[in-house]
Backbone bond lengths (Angstrom), bond angles and torsions (degrees), N, CA, C in turn:
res aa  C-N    CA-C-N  psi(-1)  N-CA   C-N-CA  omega(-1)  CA-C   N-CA-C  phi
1 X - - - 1.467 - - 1.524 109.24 -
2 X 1.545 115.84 124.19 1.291 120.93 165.81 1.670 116.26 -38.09
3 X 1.568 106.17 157.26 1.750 94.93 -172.48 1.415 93.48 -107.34
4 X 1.521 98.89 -177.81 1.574 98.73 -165.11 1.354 118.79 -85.87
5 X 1.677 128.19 56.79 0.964 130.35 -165.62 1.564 97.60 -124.07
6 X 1.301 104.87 -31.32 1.232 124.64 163.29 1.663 133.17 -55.57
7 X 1.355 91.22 -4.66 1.815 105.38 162.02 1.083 127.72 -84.75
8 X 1.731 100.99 -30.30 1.727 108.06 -157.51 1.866 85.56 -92.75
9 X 1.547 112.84 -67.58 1.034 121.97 -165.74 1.812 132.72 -134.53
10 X 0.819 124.26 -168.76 1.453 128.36 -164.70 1.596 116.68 -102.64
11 X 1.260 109.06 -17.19 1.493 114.22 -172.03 1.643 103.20 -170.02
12 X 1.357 104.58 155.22 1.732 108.70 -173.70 1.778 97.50 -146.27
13 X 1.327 113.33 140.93 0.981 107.58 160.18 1.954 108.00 -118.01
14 X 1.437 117.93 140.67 1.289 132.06 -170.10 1.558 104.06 -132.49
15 X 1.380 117.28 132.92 1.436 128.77 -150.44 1.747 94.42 -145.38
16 X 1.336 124.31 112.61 1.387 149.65 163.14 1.311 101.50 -73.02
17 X 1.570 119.05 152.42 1.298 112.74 171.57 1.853 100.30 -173.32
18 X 1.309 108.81 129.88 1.448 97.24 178.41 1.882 95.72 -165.43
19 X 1.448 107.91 -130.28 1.491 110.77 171.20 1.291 88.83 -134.71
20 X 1.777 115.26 -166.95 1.098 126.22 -150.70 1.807 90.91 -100.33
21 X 0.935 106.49 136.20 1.798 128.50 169.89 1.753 104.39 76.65
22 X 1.383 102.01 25.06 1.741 93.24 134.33 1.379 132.83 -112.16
23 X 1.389 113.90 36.46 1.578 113.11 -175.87 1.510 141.40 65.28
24 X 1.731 92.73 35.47 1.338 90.66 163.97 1.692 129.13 -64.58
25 X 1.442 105.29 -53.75 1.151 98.68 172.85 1.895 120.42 -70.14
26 X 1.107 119.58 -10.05 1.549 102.34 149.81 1.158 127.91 -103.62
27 X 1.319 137.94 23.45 1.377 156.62 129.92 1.592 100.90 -44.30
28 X 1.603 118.02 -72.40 1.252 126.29 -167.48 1.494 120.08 -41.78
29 X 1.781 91.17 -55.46 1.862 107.85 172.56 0.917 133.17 -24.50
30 X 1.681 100.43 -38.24 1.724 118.24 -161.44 1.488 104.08 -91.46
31 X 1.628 102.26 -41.62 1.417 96.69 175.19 1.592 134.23 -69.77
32 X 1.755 122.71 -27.16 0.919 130.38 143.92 1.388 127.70 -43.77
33 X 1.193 119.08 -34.09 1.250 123.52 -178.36 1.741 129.82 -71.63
34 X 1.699 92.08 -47.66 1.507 124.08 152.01 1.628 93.32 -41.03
35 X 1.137 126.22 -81.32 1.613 130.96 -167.02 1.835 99.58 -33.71
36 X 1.180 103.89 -70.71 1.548 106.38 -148.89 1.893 92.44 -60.84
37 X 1.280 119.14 -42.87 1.585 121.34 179.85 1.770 107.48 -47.02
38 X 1.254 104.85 -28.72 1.610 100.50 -163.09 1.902 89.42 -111.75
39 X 1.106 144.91 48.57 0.857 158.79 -146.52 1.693 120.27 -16.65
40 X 1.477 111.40 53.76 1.659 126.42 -171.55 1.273 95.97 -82.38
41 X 1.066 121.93 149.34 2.003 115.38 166.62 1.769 87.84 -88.33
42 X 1.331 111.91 154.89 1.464 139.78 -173.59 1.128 131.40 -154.65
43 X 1.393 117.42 111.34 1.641 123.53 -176.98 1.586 110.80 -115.34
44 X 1.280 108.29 145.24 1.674 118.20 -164.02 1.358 111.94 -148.11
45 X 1.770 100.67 116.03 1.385 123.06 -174.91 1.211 101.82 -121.08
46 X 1.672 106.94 124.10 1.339 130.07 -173.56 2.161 123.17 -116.62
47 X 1.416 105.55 94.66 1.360 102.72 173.79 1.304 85.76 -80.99
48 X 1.862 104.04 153.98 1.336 102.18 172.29 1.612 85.93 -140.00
49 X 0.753 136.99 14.49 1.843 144.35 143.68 2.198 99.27 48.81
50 X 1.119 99.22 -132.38 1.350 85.82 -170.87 1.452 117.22 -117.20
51 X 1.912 91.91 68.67 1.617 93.07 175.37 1.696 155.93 -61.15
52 X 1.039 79.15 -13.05 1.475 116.94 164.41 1.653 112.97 -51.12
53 X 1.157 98.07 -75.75 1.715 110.17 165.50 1.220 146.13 -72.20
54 X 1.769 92.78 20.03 1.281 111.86 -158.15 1.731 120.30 41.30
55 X 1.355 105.93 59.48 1.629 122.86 -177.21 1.816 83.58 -85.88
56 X 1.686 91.68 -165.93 1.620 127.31 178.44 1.517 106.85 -74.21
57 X 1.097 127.06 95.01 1.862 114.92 140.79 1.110 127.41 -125.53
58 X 1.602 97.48 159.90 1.646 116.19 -154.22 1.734 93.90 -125.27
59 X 1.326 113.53 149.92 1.368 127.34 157.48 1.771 114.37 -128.27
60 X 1.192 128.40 117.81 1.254 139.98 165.15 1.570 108.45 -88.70
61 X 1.342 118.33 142.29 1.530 146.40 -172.81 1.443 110.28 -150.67
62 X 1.543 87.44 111.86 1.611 106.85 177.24 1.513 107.23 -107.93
63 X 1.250 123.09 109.28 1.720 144.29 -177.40 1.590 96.70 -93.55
64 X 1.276 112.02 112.58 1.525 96.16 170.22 1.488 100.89 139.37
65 X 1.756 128.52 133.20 1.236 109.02 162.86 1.396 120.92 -60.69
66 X 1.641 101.22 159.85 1.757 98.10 176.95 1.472 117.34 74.99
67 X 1.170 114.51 -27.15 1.828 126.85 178.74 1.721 106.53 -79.86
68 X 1.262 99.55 126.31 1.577 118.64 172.39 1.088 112.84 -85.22
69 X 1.258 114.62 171.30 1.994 116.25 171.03 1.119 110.99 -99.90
70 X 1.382 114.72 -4.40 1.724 119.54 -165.29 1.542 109.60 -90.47
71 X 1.399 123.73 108.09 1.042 153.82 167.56 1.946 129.84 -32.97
72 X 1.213 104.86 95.77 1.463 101.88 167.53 1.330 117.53 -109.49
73 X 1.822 89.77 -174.36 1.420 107.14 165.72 1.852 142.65 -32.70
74 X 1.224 132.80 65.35 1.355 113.61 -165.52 1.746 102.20 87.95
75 X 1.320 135.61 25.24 1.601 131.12 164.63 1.361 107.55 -127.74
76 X 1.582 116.55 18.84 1.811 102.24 151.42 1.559 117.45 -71.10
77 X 1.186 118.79 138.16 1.674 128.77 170.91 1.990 100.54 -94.32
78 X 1.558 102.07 -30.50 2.124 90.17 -163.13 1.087 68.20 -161.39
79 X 1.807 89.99 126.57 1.632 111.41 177.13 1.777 90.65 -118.42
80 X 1.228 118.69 135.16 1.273 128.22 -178.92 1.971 99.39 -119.00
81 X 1.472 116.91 103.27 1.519 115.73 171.81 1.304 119.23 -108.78
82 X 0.840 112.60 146.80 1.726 126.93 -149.19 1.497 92.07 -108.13
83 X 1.313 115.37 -52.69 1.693 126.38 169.37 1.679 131.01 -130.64
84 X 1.162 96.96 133.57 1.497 109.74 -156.27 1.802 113.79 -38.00
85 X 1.259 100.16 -43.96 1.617 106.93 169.87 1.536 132.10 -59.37
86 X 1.259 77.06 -40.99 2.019 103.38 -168.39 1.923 91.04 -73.57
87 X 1.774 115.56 -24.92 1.382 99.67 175.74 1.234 112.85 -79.68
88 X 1.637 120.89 -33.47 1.178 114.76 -159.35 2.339 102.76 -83.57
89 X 1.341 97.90 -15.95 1.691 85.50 150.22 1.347 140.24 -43.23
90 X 1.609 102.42 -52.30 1.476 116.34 158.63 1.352 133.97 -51.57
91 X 1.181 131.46 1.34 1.387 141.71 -167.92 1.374 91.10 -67.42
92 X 0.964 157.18 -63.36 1.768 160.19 -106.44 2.196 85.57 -108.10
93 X 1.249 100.67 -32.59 2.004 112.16 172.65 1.133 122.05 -42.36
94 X 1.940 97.79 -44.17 1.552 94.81 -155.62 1.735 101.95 -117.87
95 X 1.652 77.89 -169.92 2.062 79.24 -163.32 1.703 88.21 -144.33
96 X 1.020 135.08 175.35 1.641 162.68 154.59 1.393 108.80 3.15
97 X 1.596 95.88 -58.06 1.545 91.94 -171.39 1.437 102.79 -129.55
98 X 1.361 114.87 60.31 1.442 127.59 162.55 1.445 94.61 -88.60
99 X 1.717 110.18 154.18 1.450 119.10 169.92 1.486 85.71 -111.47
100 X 1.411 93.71 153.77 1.573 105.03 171.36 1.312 123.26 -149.90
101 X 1.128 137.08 146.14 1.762 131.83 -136.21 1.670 101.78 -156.98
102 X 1.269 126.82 60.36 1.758 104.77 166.65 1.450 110.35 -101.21
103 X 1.660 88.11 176.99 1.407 102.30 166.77 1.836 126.33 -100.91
104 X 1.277 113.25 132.04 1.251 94.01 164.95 2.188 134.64 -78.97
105 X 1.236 81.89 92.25 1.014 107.97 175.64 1.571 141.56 -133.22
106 X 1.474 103.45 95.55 1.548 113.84 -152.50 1.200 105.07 -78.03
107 X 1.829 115.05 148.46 1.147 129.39 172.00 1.152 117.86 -135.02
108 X 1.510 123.72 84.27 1.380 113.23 -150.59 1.216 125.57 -84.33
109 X 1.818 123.15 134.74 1.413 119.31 -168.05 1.146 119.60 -67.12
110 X 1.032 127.37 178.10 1.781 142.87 158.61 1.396 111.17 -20.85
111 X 1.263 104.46 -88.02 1.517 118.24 146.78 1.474 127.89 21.19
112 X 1.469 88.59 -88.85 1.697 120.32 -172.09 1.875 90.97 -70.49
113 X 1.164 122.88 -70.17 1.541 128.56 172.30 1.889 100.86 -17.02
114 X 1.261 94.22 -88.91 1.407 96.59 168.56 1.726 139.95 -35.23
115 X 1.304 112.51 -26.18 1.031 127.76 157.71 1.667 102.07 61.79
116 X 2.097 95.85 51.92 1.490 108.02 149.93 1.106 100.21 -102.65
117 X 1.230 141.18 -38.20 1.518 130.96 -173.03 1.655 125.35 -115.75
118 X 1.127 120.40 151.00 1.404 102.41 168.46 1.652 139.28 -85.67
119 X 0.987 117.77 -163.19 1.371 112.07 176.33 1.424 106.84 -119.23
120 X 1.640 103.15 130.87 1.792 110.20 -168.50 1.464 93.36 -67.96
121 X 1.227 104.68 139.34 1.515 137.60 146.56 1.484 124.88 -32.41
122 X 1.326 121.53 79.37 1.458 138.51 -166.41 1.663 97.35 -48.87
123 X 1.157 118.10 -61.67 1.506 108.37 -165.02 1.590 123.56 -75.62
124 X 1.446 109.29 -12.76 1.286 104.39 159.56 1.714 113.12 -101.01
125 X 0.906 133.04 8.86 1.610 148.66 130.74 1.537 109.67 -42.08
126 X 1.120 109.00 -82.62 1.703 123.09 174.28 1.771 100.51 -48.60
127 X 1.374 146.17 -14.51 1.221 126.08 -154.21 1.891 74.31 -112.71
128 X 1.594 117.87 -55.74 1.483 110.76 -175.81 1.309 114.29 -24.48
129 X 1.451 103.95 -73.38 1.310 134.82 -175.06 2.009 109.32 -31.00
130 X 1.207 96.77 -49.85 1.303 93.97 -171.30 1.557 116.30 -89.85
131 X 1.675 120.19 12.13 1.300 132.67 168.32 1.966 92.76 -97.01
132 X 0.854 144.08 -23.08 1.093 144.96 163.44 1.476 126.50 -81.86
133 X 0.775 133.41 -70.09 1.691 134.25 -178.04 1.674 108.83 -86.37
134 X 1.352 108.11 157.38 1.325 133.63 161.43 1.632 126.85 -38.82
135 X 1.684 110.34 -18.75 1.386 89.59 -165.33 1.532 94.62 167.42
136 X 1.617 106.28 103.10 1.489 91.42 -152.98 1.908 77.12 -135.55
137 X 1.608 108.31 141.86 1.521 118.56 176.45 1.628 99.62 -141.05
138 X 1.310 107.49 125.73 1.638 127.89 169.24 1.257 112.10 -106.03
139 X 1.252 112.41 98.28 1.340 108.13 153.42 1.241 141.94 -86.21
140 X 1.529 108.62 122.42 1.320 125.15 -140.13 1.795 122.25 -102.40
141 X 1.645 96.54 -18.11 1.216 95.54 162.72 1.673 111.41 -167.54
142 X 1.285 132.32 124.23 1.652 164.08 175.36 1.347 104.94 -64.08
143 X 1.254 95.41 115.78 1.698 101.30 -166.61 1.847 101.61 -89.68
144 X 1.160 121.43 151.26 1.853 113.49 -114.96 1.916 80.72 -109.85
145 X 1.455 115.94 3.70 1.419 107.32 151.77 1.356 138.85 -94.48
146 X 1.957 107.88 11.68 0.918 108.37 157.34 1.604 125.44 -86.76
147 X 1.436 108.17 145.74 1.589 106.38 172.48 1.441 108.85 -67.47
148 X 1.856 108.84 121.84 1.497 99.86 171.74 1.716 137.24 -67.78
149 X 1.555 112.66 19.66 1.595 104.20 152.31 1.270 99.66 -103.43
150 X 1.392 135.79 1.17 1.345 104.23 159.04 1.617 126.24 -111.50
151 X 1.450 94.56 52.61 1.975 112.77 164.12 1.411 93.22 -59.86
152 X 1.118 132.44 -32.88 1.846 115.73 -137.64 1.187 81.53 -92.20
153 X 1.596 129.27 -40.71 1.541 112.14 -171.85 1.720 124.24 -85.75
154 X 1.564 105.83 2.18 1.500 109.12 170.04 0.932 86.72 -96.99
155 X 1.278 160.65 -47.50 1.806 153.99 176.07 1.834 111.34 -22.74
156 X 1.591 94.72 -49.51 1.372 100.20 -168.99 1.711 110.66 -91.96
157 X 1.744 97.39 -9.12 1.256 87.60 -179.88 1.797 115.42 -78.44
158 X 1.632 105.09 -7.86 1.892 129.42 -162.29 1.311 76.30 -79.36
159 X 1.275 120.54 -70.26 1.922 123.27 -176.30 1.473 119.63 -20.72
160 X 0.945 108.34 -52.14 1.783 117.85 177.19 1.635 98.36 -17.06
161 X 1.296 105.86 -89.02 1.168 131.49 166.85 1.464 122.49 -23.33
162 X 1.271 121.26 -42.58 1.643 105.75 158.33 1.200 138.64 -55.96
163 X 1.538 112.19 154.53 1.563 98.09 -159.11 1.748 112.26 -84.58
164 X 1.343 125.58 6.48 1.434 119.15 173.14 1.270 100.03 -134.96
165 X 1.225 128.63 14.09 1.433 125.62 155.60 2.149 105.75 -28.89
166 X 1.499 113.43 135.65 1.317 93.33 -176.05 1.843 113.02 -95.89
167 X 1.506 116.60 6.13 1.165 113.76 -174.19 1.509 125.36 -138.39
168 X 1.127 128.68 142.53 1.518 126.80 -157.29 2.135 99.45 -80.43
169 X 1.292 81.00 -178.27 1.375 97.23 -165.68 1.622 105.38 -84.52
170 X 1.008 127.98 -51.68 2.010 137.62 145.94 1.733 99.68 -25.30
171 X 1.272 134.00 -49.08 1.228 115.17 -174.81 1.461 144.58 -114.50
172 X 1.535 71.65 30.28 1.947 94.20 -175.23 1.685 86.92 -124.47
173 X 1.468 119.38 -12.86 1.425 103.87 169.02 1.421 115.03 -87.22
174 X 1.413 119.71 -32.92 1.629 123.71 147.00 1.118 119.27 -13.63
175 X 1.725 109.28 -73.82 1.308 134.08 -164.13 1.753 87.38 -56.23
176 X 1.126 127.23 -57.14 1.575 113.36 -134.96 1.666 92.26 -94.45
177 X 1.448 114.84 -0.66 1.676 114.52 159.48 1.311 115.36 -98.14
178 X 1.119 116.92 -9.13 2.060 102.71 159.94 1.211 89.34 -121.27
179 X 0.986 129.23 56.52 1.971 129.46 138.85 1.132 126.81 -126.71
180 X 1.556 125.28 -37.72 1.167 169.57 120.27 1.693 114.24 20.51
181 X 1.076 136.90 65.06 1.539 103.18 162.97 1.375 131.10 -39.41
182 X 1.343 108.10 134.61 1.528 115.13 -172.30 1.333 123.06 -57.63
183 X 1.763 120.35 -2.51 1.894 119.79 178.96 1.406 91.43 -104.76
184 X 1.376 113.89 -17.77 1.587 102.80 -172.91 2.089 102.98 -92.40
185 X 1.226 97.35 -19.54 1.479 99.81 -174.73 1.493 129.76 -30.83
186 X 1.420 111.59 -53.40 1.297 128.44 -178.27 1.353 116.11 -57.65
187 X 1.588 111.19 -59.32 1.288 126.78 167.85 1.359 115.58 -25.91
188 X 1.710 114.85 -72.82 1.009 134.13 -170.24 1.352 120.61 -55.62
189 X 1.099 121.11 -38.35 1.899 146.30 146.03 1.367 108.28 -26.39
190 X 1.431 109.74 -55.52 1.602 123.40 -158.90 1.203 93.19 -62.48
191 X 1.645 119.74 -67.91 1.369 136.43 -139.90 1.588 105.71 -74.92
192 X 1.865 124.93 -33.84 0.973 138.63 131.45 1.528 123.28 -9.16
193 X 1.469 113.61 -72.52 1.460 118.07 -159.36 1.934 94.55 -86.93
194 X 1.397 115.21 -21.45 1.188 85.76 162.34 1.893 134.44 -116.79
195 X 1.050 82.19 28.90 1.567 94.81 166.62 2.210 96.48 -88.81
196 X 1.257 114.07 -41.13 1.137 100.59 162.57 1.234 131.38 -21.23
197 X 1.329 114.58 -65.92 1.555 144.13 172.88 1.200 118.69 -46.22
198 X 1.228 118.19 -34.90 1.415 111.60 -158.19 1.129 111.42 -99.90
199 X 1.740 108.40 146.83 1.192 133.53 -174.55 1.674 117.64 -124.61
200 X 1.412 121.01 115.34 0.970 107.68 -172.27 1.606 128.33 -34.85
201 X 1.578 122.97 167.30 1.596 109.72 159.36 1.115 130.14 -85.10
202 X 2.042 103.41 -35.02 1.451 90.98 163.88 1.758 133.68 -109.94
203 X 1.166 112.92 24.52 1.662 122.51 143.99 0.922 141.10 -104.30
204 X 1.947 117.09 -30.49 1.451 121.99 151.67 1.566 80.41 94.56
205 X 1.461 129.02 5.79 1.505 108.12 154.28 1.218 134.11 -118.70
């Protein structure tokens, strides 16, 4: 059965974004995977920039026939940020009725290390953000029994819950059991079902 993205519209573009070894590209996996289970056509374009060094990477996801993964100007629909900075790069992506979903979770650059520049101000980030787009959720704090590489998959588990998210909660748990190594399985389940749950502390949504 088509997912429910398929009510509103015809095509979605969804844009990952973090540094290197928080799971963008297995963030992406799951969501492609979700796609092909719920029978969406799906194309996936992967910068992976300088992951190694914990540089910039991006994953683009094109849901939709005819739809690419490759990323422009103002044509993100669901921006998924892994780190607070690495989202606010993406700004130039989105448009009106982009949803947008990070975590606050700092990774501080060169820069900031060095202590020529500072580090932008997450909550008036999160307040911009939500005078601009459609539908904006910060998650603000990781409850301290999750393992921190798997933020990206309680991130997506907070997503559920948005209202144009394009895939149900049954098929991103699919996805993350035929993607999944089987010692990491459980884990990954866990961190999933409780990103469901969660509600910020200070909005309570």
């Amino acid at each position: 059965m088509a997912e429910k993205y398929f009510m509103n519209c015809n095509s979605m573009k969804i844009l990952v974004a973090g540094v290197g070894g928080q799971g963008i590209v297995y963030l992406t996996n799951i969501l492609a995977e979700a796609a092909l289970l719920s029978d969406i056509p799906v194309s996936v374009s992967e910068i992976h920039g300088l992951s190694q060094r914990g540089g910039v990477v991006t994953a683009g996801i094109g849901l939709g026939k005819y739809n690419t993964g490759f990323i422009g100007k103002a044509n993100v629909d669901f921006l998924f940020g892994l780190e607070p900075l690495e989202t606010q790069r993406c700004l130039l992506h989105l448009h009106r009725n982009s949803s947008v979903i990070f975590c606050d979770y700092k990774i501080a650059p060169y820069s900031v290390n060095a202590e020529t520049a500072k580090y932008p101000d997450v909550n008036s980030f999160a307040d911009y953000l939500k005078g601009q787009c459609k539908e904006v959720v910060c998650v603000d704090t990781m409850p301290e029994t999750i393992d921190p590489v798997l933020c990206n998959v309680f991130l997506l588990g907070r997503a559920i819950r948005m209202k144009d998210f394009p895939f149900t909660g049954d098929s991103i748990e699919k996805a993350i059991c035929n993607t999944v190594m089987d010692y990491h399985k459980e884990k990954t389940l866990t961190a999933f079902r409780m990103g469901k749950e969660y509600y910020s502390e200070l909005q309570k949504t």
